[in-house]
LUMZASE-537030 format. One line per 8 residues: number of its first residue (from 1); their letters; for each residue x negated, y negated, z of N, C-alpha, C. Coordinates in nm, 3 decimals. Example, Ala and Ser with C-alpha at 12.3 -4.5 7.8 and 13.67 -1.06 7.14 Angstrom:
2
1> as> -1.319,0.569,0.780,-1.230,0.450,0.780,-1.320,0.330,0.780; -1.285,0.225,0.708,-1.367,0.106,0.714,-1.290,-0.003,0.787
***
This chain:
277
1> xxxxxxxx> 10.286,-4.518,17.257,10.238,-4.581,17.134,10.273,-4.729,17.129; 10.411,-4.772,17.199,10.430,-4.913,17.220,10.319,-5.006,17.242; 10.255,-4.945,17.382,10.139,-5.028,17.433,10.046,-5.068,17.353; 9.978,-4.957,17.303,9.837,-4.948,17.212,9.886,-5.030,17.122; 10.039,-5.016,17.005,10.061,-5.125,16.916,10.066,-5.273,16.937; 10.099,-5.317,17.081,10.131,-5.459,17.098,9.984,-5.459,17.153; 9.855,-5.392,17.212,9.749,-5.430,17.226,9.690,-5.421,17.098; 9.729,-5.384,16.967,9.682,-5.393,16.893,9.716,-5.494,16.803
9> xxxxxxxx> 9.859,-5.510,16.761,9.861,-5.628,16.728,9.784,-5.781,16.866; 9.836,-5.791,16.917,9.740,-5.943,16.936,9.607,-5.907,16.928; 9.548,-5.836,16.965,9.410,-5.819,16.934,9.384,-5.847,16.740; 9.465,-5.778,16.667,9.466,-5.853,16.551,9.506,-6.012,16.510; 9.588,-6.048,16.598,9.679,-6.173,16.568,9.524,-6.331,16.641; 9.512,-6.225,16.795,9.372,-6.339,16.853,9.234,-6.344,16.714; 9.245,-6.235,16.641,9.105,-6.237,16.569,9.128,-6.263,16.461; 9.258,-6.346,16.387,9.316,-6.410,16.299,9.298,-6.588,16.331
17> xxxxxxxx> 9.354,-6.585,16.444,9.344,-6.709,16.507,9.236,-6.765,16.544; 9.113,-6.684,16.566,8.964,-6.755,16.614,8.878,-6.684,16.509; 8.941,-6.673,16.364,8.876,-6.722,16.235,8.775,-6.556,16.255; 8.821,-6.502,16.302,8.688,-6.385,16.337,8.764,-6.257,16.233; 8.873,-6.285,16.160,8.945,-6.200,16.088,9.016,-6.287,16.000; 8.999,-6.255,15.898,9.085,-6.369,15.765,9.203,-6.289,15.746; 9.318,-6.340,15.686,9.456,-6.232,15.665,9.389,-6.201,15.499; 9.444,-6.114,15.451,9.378,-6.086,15.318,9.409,-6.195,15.212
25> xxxxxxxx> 9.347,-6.200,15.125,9.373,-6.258,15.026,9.383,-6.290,14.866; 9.467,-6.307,14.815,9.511,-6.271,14.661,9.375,-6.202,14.575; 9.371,-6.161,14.456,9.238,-6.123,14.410,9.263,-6.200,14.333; 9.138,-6.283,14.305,9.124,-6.446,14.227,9.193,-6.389,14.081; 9.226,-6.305,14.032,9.309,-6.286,13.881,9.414,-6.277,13.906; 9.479,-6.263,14.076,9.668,-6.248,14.073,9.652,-6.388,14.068; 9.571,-6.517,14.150,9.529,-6.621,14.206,9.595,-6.723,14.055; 9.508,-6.681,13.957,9.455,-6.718,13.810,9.590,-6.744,13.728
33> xxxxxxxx> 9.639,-6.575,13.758,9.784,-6.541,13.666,9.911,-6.624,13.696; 9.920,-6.643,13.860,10.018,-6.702,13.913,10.011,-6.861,13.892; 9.879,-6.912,13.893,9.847,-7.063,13.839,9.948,-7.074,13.701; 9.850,-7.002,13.637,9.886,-6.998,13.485,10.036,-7.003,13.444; 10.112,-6.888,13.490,10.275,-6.885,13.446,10.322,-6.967,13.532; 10.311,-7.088,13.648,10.384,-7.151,13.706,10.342,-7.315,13.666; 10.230,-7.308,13.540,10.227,-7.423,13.499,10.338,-7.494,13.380; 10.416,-7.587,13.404,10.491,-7.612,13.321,10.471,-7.632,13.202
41> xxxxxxxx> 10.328,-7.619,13.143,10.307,-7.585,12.960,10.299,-7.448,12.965; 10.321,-7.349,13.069,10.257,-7.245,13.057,10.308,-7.129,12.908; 10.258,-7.061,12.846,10.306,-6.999,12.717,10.219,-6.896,12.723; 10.268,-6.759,12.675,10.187,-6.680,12.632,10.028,-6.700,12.609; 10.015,-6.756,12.487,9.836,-6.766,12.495,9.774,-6.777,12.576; 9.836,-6.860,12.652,9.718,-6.920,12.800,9.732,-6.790,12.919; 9.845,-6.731,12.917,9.838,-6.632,12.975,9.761,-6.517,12.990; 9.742,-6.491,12.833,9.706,-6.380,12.787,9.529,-6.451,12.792
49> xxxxxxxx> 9.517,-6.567,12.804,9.336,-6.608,12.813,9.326,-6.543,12.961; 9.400,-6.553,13.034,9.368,-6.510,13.209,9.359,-6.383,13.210; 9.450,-6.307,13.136,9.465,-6.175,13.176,9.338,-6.060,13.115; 9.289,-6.154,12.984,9.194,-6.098,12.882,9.050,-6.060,12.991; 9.054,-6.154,13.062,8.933,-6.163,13.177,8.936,-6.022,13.245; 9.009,-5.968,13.250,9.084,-5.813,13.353,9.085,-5.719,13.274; 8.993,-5.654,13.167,9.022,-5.567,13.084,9.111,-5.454,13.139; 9.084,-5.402,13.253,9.172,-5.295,13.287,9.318,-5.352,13.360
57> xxxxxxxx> 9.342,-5.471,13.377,9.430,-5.506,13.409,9.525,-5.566,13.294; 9.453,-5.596,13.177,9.513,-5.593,13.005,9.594,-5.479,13.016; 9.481,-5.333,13.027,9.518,-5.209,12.964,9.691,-5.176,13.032; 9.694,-5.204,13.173,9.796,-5.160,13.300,9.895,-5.219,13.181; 9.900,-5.359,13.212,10.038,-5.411,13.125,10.059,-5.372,13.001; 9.958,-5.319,12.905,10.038,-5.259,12.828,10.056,-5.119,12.834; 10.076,-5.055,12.915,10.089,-4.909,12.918,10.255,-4.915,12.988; 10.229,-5.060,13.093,10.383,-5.089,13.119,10.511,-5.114,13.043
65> xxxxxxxx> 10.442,-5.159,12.925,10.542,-5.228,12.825,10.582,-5.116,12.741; 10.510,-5.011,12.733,10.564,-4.920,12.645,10.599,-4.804,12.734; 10.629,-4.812,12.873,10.684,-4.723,12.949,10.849,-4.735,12.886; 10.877,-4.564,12.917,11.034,-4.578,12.851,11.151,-4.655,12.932; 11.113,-4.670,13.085,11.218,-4.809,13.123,11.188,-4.959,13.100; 11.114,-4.965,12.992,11.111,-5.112,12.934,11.199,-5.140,12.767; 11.227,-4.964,12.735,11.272,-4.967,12.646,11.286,-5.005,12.522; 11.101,-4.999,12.500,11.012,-5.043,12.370,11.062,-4.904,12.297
73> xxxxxxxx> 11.090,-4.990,12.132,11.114,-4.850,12.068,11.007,-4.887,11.985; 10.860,-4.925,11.970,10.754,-4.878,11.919,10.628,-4.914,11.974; 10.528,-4.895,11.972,10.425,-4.846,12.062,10.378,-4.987,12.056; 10.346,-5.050,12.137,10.258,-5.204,12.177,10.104,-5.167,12.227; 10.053,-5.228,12.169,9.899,-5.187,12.150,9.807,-5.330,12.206; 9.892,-5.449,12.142,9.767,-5.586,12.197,9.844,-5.630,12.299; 9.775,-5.725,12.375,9.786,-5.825,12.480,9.962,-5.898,12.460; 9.899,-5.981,12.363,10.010,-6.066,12.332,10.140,-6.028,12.295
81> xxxxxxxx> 10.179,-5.927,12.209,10.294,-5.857,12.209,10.378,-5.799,12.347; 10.293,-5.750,12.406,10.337,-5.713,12.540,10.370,-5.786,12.627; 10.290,-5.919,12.632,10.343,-6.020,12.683,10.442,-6.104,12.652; 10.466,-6.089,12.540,10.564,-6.157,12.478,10.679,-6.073,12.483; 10.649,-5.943,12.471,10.816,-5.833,12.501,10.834,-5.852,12.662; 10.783,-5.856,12.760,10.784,-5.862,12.886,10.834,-6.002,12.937; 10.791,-6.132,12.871,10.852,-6.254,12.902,10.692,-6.313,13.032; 10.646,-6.449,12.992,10.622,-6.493,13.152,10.565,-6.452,13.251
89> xxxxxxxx> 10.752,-6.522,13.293,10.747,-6.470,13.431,10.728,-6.290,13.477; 10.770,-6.216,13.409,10.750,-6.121,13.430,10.614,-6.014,13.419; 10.561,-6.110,13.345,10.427,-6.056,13.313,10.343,-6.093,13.425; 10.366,-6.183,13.446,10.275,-6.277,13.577,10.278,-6.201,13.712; 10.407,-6.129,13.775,10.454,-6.082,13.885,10.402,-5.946,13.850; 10.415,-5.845,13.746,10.337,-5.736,13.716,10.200,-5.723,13.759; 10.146,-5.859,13.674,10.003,-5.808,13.703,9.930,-5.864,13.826; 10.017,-5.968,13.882,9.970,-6.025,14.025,9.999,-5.874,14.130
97> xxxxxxxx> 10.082,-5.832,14.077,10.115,-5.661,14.183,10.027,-5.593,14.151; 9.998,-5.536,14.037,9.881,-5.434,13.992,9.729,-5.508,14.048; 9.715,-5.618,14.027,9.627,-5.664,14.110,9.549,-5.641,14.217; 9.663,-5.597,14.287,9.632,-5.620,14.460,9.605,-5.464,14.500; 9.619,-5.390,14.396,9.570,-5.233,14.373,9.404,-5.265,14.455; 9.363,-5.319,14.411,9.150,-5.327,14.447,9.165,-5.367,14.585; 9.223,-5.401,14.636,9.286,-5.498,14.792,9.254,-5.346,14.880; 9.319,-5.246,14.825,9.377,-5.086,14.891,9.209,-5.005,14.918
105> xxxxxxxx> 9.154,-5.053,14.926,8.996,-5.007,14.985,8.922,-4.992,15.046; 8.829,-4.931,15.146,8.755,-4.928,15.253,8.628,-4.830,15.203; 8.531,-4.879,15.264,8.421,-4.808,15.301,8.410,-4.658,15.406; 8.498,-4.681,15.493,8.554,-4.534,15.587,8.657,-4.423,15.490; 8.606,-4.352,15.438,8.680,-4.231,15.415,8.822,-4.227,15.436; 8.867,-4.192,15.558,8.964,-4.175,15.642,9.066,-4.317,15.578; 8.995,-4.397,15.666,9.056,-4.539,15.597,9.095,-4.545,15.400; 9.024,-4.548,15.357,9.028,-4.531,15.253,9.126,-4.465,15.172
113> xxxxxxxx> 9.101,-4.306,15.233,9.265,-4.255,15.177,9.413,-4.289,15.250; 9.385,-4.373,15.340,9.507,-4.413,15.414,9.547,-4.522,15.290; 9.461,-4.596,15.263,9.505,-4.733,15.257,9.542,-4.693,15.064; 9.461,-4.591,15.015,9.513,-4.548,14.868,9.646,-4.474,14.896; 9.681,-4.371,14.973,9.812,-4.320,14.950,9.951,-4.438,14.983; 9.906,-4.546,15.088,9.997,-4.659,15.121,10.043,-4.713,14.971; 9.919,-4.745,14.881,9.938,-4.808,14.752,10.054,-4.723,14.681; 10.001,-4.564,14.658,10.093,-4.504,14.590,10.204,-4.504,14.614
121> xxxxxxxx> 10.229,-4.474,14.748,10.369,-4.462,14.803,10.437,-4.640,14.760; 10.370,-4.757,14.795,10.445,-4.876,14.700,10.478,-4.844,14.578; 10.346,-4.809,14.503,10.399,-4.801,14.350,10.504,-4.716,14.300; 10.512,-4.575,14.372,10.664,-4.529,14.359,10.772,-4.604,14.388; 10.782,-4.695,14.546,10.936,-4.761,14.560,10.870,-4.858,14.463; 10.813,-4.939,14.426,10.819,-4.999,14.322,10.889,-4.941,14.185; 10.828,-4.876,14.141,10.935,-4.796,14.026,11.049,-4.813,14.062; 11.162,-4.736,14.161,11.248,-4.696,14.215,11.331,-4.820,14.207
129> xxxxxxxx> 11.254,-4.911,14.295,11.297,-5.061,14.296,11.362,-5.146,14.139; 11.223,-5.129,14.032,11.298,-5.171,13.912,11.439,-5.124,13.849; 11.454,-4.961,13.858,11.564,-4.901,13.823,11.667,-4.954,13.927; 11.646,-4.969,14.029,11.792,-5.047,14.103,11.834,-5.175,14.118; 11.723,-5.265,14.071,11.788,-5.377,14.035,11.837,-5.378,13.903; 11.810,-5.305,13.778,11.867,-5.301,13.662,11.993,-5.300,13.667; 12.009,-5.134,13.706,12.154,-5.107,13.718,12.240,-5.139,13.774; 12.169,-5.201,13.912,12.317,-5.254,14.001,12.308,-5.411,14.076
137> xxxxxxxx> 12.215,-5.480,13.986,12.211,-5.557,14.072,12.218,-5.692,13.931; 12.197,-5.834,13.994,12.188,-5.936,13.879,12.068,-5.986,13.918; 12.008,-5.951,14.050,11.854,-5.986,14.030,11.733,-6.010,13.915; 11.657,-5.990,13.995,11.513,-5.983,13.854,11.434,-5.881,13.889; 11.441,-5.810,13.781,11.352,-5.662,13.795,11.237,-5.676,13.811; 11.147,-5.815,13.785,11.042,-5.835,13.807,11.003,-5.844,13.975; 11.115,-5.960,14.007,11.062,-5.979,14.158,11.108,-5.841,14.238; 11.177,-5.767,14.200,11.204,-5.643,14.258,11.084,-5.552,14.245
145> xxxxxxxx> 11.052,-5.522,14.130,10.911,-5.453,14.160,10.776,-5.513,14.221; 10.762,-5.613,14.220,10.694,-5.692,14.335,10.722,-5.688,14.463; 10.877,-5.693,14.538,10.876,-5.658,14.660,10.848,-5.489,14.718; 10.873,-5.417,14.575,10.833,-5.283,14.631,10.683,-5.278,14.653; 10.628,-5.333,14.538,10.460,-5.357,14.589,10.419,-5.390,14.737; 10.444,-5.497,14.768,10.427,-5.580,14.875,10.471,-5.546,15.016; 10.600,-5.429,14.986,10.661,-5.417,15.098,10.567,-5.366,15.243; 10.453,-5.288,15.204,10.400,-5.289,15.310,10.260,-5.317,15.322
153> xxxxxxxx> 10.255,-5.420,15.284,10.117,-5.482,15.248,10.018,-5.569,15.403; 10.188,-5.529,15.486,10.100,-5.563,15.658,9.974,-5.452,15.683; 10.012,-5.332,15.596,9.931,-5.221,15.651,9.765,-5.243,15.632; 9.743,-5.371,15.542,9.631,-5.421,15.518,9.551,-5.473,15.640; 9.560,-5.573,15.731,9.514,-5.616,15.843,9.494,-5.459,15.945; 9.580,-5.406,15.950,9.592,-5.249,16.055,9.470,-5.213,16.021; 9.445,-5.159,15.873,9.339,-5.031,15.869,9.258,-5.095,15.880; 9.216,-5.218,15.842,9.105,-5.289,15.851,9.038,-5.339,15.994
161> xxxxxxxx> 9.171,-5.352,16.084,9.127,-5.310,16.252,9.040,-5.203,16.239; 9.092,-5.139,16.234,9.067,-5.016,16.256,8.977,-4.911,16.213; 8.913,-4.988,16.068,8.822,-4.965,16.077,8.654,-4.959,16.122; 8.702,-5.095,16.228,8.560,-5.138,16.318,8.658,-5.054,16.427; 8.736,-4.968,16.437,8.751,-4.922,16.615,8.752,-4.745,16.564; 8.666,-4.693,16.589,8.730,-4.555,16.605,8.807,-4.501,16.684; 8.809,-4.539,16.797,8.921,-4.457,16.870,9.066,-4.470,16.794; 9.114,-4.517,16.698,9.188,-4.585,16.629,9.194,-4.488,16.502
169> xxxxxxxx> 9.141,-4.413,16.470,9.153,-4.362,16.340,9.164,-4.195,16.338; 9.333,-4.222,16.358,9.382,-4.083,16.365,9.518,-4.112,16.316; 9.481,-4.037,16.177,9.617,-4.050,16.087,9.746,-4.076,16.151; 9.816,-3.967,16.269,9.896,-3.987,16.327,9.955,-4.147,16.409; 9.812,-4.161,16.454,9.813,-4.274,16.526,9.798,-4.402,16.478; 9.712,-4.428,16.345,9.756,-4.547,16.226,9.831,-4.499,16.210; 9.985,-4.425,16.149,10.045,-4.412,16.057,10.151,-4.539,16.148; 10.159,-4.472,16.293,10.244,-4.494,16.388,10.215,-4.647,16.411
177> xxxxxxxx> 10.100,-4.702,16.409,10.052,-4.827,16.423,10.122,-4.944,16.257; 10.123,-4.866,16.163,10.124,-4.921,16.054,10.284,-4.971,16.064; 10.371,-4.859,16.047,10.508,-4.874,16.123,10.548,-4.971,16.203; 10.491,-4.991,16.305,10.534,-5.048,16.416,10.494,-5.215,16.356; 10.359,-5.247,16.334,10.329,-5.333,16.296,10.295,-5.410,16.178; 10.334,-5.317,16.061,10.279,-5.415,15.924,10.421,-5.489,15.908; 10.555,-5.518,15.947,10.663,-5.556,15.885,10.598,-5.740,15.961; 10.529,-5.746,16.105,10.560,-5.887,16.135,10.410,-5.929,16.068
185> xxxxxxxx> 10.324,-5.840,16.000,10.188,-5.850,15.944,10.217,-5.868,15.789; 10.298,-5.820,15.754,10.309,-5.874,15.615,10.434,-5.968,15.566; 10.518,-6.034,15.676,10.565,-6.152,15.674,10.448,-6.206,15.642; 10.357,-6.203,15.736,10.265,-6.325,15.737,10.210,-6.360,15.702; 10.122,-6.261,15.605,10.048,-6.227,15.451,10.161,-6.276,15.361; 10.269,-6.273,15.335,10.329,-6.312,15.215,10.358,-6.441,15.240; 10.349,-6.525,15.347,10.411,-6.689,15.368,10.248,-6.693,15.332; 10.159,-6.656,15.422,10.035,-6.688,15.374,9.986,-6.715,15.220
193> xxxxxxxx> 10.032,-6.630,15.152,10.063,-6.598,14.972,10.144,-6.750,14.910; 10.208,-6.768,14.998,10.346,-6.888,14.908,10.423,-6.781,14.818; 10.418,-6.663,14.857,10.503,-6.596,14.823,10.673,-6.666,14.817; 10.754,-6.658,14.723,10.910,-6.671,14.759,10.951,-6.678,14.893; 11.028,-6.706,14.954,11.107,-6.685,15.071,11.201,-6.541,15.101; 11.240,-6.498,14.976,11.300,-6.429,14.968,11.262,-6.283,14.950; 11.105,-6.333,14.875,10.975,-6.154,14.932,10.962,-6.204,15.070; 10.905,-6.254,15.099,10.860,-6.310,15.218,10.914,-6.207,15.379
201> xxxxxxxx> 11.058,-6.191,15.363,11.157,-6.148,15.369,11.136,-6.007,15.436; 11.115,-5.937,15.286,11.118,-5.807,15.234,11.039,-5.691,15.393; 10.905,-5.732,15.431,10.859,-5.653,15.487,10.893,-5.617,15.656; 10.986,-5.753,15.708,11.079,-5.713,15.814,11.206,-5.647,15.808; 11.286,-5.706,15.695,11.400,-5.659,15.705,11.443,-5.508,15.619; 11.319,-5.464,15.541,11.353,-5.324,15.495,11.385,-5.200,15.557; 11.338,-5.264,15.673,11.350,-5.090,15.797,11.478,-5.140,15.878; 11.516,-5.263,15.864,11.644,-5.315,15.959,11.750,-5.250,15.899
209> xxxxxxxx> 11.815,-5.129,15.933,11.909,-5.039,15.856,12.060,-5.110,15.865; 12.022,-5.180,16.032,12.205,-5.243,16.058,12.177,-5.358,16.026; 12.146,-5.401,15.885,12.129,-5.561,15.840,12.288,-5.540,15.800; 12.343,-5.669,15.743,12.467,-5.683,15.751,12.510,-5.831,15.647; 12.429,-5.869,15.573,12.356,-5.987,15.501,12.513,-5.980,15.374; 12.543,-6.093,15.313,12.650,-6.079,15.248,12.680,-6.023,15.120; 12.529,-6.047,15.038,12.503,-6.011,14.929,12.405,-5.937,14.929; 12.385,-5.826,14.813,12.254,-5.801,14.810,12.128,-5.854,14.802
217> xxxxxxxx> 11.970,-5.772,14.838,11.896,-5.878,14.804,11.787,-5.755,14.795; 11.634,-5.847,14.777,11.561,-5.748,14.724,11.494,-5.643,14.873; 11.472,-5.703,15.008,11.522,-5.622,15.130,11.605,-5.478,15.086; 11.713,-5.537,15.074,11.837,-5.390,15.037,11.798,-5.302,14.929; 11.716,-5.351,14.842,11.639,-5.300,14.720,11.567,-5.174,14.760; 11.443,-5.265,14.818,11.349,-5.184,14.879,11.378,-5.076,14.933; 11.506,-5.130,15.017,11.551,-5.012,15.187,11.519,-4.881,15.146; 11.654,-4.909,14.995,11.720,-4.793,14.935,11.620,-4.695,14.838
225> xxxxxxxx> 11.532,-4.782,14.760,11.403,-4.722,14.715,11.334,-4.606,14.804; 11.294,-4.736,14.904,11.243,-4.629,15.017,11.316,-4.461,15.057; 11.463,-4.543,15.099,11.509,-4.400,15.177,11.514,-4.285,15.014; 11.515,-4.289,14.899,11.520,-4.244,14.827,11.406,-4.117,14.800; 11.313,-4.194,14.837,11.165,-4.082,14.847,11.165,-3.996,14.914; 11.243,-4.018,15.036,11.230,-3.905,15.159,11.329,-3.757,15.145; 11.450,-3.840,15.022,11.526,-3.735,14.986,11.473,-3.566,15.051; 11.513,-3.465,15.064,11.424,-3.346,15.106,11.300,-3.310,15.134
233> xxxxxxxx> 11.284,-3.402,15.252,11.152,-3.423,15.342,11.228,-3.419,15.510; 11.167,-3.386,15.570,11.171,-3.350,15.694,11.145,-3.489,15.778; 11.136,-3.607,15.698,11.107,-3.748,15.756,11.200,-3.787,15.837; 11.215,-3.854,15.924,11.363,-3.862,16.060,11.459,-3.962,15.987; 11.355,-4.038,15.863,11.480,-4.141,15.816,11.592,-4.072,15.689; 11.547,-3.887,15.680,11.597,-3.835,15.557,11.719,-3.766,15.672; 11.715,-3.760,15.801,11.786,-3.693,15.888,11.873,-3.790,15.911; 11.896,-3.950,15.918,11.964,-4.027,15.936,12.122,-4.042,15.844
241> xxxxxxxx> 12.199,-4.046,15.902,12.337,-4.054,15.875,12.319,-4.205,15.744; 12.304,-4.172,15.648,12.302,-4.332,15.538,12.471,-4.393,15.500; 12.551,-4.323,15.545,12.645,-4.390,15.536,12.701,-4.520,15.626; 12.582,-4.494,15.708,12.636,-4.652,15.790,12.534,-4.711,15.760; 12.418,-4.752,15.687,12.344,-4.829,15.635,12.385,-4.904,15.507; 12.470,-5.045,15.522,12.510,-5.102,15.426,12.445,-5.128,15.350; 12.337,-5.104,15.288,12.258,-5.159,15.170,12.260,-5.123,15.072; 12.352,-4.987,15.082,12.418,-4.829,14.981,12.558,-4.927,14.899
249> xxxxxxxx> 12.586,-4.968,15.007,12.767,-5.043,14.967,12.750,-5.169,14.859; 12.651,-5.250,14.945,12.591,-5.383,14.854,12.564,-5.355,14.696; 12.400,-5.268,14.641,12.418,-5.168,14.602,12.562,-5.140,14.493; 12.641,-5.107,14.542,12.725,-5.009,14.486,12.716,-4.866,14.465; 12.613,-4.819,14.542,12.564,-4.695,14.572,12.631,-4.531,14.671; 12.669,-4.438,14.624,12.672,-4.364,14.725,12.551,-4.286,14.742; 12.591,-4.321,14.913,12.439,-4.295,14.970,12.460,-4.103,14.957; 12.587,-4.020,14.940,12.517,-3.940,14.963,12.514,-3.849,14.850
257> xxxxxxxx> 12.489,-3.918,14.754,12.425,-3.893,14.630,12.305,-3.933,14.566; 12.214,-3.840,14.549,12.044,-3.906,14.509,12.039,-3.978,14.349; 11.991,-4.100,14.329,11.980,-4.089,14.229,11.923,-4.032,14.119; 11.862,-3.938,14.165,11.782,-3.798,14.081,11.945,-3.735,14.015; 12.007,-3.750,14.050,12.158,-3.646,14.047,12.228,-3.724,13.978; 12.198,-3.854,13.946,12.289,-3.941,13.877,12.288,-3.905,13.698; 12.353,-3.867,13.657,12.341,-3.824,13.518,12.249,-3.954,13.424; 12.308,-4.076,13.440,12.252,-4.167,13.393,12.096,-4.257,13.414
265> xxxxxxxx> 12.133,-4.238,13.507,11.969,-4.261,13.620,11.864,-4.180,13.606; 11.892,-3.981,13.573,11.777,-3.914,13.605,11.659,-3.990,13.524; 11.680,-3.991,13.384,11.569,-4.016,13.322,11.473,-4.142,13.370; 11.540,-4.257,13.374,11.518,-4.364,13.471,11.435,-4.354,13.538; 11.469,-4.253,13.644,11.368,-4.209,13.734,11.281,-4.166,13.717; 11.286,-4.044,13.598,11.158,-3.974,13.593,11.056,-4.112,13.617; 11.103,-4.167,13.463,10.980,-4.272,13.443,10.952,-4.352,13.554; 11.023,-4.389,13.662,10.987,-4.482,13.717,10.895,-4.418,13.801
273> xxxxx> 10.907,-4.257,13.859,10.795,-4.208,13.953,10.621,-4.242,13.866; 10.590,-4.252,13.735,10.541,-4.270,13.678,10.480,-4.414,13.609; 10.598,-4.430,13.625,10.566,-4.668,13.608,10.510,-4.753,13.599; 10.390,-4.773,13.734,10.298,-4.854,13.750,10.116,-4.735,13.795; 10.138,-4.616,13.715,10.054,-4.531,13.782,9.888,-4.614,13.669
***
């Protein structure tokens, strides 16, 4: 599988480079949103003029705001309230993530449900992600659920190979391709983005288990999100010894306790499997 992946990446990387393949790109309303909250008059109203354009992308954020880990104690119904309980910046990074939901699409079947269950599986460590920067971290829950979004957003360029190659489209064999290659594919999509430096980050170093970095960061976020899902799954990374994966320690986490089991956390969780659905 080595081979086929490194003939597959440059064969993606040459048809990037001679313009015969574009890397993906923002959907002109994350494009819009991110203008908007990074303009220094930026304020609610003007926000909420960008977002009004997205009716179903209105509806997302407020269904977010009155999710029970936002910890609205009464029901938010318009634009502006929600934006205004959410803050900004945080509103901006929400819906630039929910965004990139329409991105997850193909015309091939096969492809298609690859590239929708990839989404889901983000939007869970996304959830996952917000609840662990809350509790244990001084981060921003915003950019944390954004790197869970994003984290494997290399898998975008893959299926899209792959969907002009059939010999190429065998679940097993994308899954294995996606793996191998979306972490140096969605570096490159997120510098491409002007993404942070610090998402930017996120999609190499989440699978790097012997990182060793001083502080936490949203990488270690992700990791732990991730390995969290696999909890009682037969996946080789649920068979892995997590006590030598420092990202548990950073964290303040014991790894060999789920946070499903955490008395304080369960509920947390529920909602967060639920979050960005």
């Amino acid at each position: 599988m080595s081979d086929i992946a490194e003939k597959v990446l440059l064969a993606i990387t040459k048809s990037i480079q001679n313009d015969e393949m574009v890397l993906p790109t923002l959907p002109e309303v994350a494009l819009q949103v991110r203008d908007a909250a990074e303009d220094e008059n930026a304020d609610v109203p003007t926000l909420c003029k960008v977002l009004q354009n997205d009716t179903a992308l209105s509806a997302r954020v407020i269904k977010v705001t009155n999710s029970p880990l936002m910890r609205t104690h009464q029901t938010i119904t318009d634009l502006r309230t929600a934006v205004s309980r959410l803050g900004i910046k945080y509103t901006a990074n929400l819906a630039m993530g929910l965004a990139m939901e329409q991105m997850f699409q193909a015309t091939n079947d096969s492809i298609d449900q690859l590239l929708r269950d990839n989404w889901q599986k983000s939007t869970e460590i996304a959830g996952i992600c917000h609840v662990l920067c809350r509790h244990y971290t001084k981060l921003a829950p915003d950019q944390a659920t954004l790197a869970g979004l994003v984290h494997r957003i290399g898998a975008l360029p893959v299926l899209t190979f792959a969907e002009k190659h059939s010999a190429l489209q065998k679940p097993k064999v994308l899954e294995a391709l996606i793996e191998k290659l979306s972490p140096t594919l969605g570096a490159l999509i997120l510098k491409h983005w002007d993404f942070p430096v610090e998402l930017q980050n996120v999609p190499k170093e989440y699978l790097r288990f012997s990182r060793d970095n001083a502080t936490v960061d949203y990488a270690d976020i992700v990791m732990v999100a991730m390995l969290q899902t696999k909890i009682g799954t037969d996946h080789p990374y649920a068979q892995m010894d997590w006590n030598e994966v420092s990202a548990f320690k950073r964290l303040g986490l014991d790894p060999n306790i789920a946070m499903m089991e955490v008395e304080d956390l369960s509920e947390d969780m529920e909602a967060a499997m639920a979050y960005l659905e």
